[in-house]
C-alpha positions as CSV (number, residue, x, y, z in Angstrom):
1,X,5.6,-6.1,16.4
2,X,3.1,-3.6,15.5
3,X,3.6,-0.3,16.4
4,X,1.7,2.6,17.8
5,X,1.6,6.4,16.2
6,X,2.4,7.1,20.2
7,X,5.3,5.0,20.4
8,X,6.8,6.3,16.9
9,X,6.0,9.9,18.3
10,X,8.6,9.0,21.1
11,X,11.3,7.9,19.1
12,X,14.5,9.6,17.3
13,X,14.4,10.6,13.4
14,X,17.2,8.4,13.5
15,X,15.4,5.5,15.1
16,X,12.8,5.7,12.7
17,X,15.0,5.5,10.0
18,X,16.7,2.4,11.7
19,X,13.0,0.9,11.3
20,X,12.4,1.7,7.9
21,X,15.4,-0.4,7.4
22,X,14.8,-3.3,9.4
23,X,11.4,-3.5,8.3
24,X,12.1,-3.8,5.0
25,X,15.2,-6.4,5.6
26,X,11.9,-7.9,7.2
27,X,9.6,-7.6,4.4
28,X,12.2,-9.0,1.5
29,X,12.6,-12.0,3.5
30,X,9.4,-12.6,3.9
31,X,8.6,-12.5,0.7
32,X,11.3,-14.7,-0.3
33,X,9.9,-17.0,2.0
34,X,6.3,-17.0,0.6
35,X,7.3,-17.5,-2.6
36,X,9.3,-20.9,-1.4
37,X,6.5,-21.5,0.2
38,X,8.3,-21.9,3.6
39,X,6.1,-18.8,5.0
40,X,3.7,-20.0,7.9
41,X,2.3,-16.7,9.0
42,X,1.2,-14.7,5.4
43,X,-0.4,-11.8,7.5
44,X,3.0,-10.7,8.7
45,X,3.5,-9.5,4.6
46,X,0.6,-6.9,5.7
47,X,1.7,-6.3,9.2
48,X,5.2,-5.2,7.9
49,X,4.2,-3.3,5.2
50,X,1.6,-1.3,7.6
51,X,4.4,-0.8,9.8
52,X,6.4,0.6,7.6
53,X,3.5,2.8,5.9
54,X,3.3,4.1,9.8
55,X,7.2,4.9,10.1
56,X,7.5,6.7,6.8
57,X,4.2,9.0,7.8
58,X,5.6,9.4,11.4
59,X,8.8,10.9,9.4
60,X,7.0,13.1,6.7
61,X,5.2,14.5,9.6
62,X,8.2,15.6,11.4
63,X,9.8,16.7,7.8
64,X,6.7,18.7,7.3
65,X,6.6,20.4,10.3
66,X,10.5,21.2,10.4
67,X,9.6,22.8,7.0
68,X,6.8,24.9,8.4
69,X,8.6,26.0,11.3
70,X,11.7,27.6,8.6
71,X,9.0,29.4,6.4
72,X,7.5,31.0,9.5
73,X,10.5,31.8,11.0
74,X,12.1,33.3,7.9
């Protein structure tokens, strides 16, 4: 499931984080599974770690702009 910046826009800090999670339950099983050699689809290691790449930017951005909306407020 690859994700747009639109629909990660839409979604709660807390959802995100819940992604970051998942995603990297994900990613460890997969790569336990490639190096068993039971993994059929290898391009879903750089799916996941793209989606996760996209989840921890989508939450930096948010960060960021929280921290810019203190310093000009202050």
């Amino acid at each position: 499931m690859s994700l747009t910046t639109i629909e990660l826009s839409k979604k709660s800090e807390a959802d995100l984080v819940a992604l970051v999670i998942t995603n990297r339950q994900e990613l460890l099983d997969l790569r336990f599974s490639h190096s068993t050699g039971a993994l059929e689809n290898s391009a879903r290691l750089g799916q996941v770690k793209r989606d996760i790449a996209r989840i921890k930017t989508a939450l930096n951005k948010r960060q960021a702009a929280a921290s810019a909306t203190k310093v000009t407020t202050s």
